[in-house]
Backbone as JSON, one array per atom type, in Angstrom:
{
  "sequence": "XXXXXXXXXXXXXXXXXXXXXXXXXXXXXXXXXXXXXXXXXXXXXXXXXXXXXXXXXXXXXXXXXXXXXXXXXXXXXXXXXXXXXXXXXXXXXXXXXXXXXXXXXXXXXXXXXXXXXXXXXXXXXXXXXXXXXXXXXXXXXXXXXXXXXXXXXXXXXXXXXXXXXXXXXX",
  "N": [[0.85, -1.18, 0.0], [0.43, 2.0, -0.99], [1.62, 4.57, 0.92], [1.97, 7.46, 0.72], [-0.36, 10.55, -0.38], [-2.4, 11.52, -2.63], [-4.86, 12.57, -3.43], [-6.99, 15.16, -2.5], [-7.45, 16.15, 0.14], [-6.44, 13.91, 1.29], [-3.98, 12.32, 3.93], [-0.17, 12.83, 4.11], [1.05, 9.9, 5.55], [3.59, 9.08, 5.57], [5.12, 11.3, 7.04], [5.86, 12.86, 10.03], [4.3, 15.02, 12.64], [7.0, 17.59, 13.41], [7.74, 18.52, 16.37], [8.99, 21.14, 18.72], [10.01, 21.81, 21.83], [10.57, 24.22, 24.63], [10.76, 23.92, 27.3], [10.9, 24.37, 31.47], [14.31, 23.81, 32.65], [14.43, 21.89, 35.03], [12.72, 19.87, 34.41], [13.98, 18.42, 32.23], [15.49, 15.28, 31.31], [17.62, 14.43, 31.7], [18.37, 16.49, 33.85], [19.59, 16.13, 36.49], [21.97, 14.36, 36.49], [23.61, 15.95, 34.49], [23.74, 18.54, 36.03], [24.9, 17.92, 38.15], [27.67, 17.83, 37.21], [28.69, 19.68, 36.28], [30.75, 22.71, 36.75], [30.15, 25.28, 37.2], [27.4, 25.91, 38.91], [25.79, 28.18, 38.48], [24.97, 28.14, 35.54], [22.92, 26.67, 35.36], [20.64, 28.29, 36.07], [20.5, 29.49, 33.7], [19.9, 27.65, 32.15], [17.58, 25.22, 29.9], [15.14, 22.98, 29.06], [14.72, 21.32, 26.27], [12.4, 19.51, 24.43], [12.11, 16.85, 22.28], [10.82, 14.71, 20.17], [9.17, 13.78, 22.33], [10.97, 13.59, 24.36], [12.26, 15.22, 26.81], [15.37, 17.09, 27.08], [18.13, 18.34, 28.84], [19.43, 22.11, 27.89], [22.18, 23.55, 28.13], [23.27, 27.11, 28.85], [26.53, 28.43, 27.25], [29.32, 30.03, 29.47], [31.41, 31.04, 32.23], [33.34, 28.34, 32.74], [32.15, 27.08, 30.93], [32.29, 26.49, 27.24], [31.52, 26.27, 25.13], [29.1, 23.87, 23.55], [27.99, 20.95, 22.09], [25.93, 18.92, 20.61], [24.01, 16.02, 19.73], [21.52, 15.39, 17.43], [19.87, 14.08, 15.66], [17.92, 13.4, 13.19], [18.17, 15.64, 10.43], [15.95, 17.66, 10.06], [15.19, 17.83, 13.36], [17.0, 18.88, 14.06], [17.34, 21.59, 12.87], [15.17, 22.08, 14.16], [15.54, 22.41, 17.07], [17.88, 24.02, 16.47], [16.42, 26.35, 15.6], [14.8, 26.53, 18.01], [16.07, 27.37, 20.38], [17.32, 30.29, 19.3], [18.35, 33.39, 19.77], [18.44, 33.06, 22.63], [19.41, 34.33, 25.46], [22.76, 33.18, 26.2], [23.24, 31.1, 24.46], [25.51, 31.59, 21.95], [26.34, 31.56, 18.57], [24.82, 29.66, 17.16], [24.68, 26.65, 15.23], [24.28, 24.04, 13.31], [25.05, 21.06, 12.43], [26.81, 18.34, 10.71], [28.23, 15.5, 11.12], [31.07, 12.86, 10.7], [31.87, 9.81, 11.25], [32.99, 6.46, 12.37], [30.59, 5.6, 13.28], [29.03, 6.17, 11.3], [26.66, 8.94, 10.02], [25.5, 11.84, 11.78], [23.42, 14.25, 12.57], [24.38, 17.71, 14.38], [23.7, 19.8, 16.94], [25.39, 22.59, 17.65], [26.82, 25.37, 19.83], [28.08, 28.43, 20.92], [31.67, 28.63, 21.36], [33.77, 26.65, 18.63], [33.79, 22.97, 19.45], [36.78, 21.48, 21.05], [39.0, 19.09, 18.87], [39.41, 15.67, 18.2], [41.5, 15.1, 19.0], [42.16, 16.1, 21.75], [42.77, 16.13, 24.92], [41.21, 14.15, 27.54], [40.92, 15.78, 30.26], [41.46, 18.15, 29.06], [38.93, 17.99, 27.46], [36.72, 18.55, 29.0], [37.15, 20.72, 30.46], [36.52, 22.79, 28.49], [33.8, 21.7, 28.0], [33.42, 22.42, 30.29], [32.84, 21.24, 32.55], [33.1, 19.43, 35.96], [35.94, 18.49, 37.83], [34.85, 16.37, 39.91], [32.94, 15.3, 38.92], [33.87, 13.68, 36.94], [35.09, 11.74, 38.51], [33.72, 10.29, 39.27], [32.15, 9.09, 36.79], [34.66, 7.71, 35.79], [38.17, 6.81, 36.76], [39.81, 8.93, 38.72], [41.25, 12.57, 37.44], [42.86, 15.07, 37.36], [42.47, 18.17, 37.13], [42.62, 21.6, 36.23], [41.8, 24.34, 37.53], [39.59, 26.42, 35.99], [39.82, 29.1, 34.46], [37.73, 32.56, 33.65], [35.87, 32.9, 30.58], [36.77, 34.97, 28.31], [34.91, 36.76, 26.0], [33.45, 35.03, 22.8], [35.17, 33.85, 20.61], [35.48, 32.36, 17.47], [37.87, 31.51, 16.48], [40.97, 30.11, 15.9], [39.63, 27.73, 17.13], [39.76, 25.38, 15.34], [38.1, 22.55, 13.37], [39.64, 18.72, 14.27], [39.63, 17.34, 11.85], [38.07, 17.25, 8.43], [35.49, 16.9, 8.14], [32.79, 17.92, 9.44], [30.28, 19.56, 8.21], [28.91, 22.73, 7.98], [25.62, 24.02, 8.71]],
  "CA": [[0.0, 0.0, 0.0], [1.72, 3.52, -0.89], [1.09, 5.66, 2.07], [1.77, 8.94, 0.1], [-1.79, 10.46, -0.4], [-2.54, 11.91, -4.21], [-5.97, 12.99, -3.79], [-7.46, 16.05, -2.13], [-7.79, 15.79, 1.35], [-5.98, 13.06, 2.6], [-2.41, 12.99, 4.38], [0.83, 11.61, 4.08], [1.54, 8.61, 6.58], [5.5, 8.83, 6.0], [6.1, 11.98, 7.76], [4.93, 12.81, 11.24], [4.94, 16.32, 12.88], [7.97, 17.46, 14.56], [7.02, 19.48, 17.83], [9.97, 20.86, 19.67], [9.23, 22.92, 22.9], [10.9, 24.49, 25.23], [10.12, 23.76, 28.99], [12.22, 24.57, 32.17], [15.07, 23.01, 32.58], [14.32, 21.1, 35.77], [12.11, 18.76, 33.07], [14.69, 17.34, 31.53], [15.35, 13.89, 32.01], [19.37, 14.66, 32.25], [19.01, 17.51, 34.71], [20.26, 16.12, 37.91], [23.13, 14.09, 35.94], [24.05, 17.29, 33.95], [23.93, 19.28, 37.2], [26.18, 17.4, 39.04], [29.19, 17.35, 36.55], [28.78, 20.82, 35.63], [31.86, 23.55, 37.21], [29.59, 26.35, 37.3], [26.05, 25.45, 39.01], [25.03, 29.18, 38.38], [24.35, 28.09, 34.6], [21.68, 25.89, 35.47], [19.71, 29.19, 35.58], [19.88, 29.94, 32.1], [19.55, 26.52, 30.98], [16.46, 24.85, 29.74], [15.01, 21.67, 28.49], [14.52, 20.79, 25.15], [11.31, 18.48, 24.29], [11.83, 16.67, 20.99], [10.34, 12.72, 20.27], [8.46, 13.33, 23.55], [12.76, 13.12, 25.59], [13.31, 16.58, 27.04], [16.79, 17.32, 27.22], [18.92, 19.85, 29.37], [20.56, 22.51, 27.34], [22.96, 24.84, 29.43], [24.28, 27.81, 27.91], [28.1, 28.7, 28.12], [29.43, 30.82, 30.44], [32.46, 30.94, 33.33], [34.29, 28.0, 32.33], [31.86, 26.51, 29.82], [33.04, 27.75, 26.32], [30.48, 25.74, 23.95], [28.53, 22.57, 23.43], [27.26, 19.85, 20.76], [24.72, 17.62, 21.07], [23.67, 14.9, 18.75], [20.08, 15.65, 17.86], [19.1, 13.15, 15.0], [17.55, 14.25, 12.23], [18.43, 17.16, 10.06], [14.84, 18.45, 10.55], [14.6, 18.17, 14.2], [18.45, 19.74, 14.2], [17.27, 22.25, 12.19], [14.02, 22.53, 14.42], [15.91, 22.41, 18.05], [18.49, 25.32, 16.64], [15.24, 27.3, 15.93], [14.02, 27.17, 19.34], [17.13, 28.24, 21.08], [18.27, 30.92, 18.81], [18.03, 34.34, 20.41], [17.96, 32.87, 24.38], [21.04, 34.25, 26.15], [24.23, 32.03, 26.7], [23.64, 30.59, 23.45], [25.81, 32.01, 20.7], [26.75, 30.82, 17.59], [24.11, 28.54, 17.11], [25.01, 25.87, 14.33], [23.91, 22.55, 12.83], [26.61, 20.11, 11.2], [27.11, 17.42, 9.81], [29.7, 14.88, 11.25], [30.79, 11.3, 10.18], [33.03, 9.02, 11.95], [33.04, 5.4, 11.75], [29.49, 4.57, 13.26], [28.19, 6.93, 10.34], [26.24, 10.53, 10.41], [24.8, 12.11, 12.92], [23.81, 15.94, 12.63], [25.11, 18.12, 15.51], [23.09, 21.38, 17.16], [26.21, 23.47, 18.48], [26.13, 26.32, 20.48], [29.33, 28.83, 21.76], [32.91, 27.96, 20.45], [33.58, 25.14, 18.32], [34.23, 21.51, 20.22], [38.07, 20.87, 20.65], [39.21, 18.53, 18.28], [39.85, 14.09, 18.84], [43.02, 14.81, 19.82], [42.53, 17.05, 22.89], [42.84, 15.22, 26.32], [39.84, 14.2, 28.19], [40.79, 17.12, 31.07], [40.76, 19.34, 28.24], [37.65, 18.68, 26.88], [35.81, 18.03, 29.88], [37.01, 21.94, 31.06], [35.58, 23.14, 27.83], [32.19, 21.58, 28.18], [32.44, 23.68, 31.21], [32.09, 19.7, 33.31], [34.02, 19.6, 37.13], [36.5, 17.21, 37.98], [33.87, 15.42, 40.71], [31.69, 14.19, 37.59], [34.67, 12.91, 35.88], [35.36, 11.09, 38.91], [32.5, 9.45, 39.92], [32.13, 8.2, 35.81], [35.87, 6.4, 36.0], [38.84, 6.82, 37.53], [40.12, 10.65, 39.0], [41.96, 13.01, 36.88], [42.97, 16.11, 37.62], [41.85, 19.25, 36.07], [43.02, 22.82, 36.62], [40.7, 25.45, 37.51], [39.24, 27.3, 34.75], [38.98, 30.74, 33.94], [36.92, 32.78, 33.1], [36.08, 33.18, 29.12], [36.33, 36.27, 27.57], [34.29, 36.71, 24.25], [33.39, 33.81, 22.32], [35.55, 34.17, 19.07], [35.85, 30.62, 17.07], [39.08, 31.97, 16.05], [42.07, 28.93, 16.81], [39.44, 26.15, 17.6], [39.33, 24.33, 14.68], [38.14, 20.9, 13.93], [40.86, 18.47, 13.69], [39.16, 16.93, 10.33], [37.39, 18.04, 7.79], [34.26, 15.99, 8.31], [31.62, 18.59, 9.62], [29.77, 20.78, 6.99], [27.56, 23.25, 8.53], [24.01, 24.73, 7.7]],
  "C": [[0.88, 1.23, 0.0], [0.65, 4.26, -0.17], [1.28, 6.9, 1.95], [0.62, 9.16, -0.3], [-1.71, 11.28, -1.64], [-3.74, 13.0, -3.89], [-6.4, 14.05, -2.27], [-7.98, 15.43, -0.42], [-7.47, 14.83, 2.42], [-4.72, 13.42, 3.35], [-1.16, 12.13, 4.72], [1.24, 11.13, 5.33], [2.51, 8.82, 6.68], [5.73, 9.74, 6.57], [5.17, 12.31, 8.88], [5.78, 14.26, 11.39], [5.93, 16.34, 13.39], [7.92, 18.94, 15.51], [8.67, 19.16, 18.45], [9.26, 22.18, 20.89], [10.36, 23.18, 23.99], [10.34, 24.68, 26.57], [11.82, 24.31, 30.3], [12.71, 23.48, 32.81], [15.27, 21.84, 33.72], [13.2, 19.93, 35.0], [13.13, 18.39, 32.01], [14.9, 16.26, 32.19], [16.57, 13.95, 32.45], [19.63, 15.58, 32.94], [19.68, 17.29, 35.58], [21.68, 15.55, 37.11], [23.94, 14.98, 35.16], [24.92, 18.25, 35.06], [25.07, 18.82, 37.92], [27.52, 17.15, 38.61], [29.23, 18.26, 36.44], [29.37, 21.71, 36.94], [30.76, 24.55, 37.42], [28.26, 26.2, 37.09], [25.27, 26.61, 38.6], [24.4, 28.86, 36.58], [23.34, 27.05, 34.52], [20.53, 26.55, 35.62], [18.95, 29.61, 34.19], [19.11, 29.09, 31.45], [17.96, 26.2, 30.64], [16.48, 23.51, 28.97], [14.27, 21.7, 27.08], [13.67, 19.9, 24.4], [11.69, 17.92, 22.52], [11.45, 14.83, 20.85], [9.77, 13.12, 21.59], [10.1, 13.55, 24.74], [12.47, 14.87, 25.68], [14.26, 16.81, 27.6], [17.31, 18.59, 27.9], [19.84, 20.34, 28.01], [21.12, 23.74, 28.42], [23.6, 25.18, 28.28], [25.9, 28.06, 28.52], [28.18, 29.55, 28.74], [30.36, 30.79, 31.59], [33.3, 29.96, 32.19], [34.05, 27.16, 30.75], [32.32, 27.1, 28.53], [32.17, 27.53, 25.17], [30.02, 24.22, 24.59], [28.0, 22.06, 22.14], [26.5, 18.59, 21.44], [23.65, 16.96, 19.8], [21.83, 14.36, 19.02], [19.37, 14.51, 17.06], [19.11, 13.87, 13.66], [17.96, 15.37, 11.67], [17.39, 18.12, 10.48], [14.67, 18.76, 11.68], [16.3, 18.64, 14.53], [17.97, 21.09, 13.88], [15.87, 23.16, 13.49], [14.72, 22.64, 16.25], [17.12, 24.12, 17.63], [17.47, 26.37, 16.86], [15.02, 28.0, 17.32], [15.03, 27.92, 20.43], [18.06, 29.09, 20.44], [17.72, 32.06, 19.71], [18.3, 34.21, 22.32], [19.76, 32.99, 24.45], [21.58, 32.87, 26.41], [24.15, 31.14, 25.26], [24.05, 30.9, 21.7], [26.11, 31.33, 19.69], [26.22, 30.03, 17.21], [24.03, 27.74, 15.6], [24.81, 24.72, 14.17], [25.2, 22.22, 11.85], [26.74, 18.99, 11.53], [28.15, 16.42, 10.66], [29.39, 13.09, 11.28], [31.88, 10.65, 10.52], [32.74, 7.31, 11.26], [31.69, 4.71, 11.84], [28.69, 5.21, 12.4], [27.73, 8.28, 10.91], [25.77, 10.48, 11.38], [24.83, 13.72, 12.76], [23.31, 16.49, 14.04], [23.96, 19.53, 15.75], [24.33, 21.81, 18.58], [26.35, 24.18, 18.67], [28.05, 27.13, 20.9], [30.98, 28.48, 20.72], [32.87, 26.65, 19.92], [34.41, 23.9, 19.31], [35.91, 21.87, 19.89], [37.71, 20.11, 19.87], [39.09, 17.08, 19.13], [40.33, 14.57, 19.39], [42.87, 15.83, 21.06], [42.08, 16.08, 23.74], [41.78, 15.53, 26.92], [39.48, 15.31, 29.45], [40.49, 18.29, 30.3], [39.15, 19.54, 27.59], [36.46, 18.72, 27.96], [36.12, 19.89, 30.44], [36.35, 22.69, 29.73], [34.42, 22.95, 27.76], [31.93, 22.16, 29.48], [32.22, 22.38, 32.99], [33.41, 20.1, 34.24], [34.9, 17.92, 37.09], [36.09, 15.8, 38.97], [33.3, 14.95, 40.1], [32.32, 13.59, 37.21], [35.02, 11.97, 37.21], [34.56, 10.17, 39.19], [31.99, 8.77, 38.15], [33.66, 7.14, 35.39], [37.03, 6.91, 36.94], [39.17, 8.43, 37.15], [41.01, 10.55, 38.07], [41.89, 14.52, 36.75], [42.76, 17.43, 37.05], [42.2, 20.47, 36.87], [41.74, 23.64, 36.81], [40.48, 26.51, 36.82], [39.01, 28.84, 34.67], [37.99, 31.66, 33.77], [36.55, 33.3, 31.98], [35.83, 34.38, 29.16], [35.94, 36.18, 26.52], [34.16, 35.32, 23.89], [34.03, 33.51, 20.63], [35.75, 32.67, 18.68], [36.88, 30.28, 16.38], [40.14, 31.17, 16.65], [41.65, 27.68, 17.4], [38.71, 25.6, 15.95], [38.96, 23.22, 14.29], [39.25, 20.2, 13.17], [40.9, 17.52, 12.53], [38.13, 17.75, 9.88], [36.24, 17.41, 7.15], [33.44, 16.41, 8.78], [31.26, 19.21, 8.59], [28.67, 21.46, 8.41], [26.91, 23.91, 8.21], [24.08, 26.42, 8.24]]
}
């Protein structure tokens, strides 16, 4: 049976709406696990949750030591439809969809703030760029020490490049 509809009035079966919403961020399902890795609890103010498939997701904007984020949304459409809803809301600049393809295949990206370090940067490093404390990293495997972060000035994306050339972005 072709579930594309021809005739006046019916409606196509293959695509379903995509509803994203913005709720507060204590409705996400990853708030408390978020919360508790994250260096700087004051951005749990800004943040908010993300509703898409029914999952709402914490997003925290950057800020102190955070410097950006990516997060692996699915779909181009509901990439496309999650940048939407958090363009304009403080702490999240730069707001970008892309593309990236490793070995378990695509996956498009909604990233926010400076771009991600590269592979090659050490798990202290990227764990102080996502802004994450060294008590979360301990309590997921073994301790490792992390310096105490800064605080960013500006968000220029000037010197973080990626270290392939396997994102495109929209």
């Amino acid at each position: 049976m072709n579930l594309l509809a021809t005739a006046a009035g019916q409606h196509d079966r293959t695509r379903t709406s995509l509803s994203v919403e913005i709720l507060p961020a204590r409705e996400a399902y990853d708030y408390e696990f978020v919360a508790a890795r994250l260096h700087d609890q004051g951005l749990l103010a800004g943040s908010v949750a993300v509703r898409i498939f029914r999952a709402p997701l914490l997003a925290v904007p950057v800020g102190g030591c955070r410097r950006g984020r990516r997060t692996d949304i699915g779909p181009v459409t509901a990439a496309l439809a999650v940048r939407s809803a958090l363009l304009g809301r403080p702490g999240f600049p730069l707001l970008r969809v892309s593309l990236s393809r490793d070995a378990r295949g695509e996956s498009w990206l909604v990233e926010w703030g400076e771009q991600a370090l590269g592979h090659r940067a050490g798990t202290p490093e990227r764990l102080r760029f996502f802004g994450y404390s060294d008590c979360g990293r301990c309590r997921l495997s073994s301790p490792v020490a992390l310096r105490p972060c800064a605080n960013t000035v500006g968000l220029g994306v000037r010197g973080h490049q990626r270290e392939t050339d396997t994102t495109r972005h929209l």
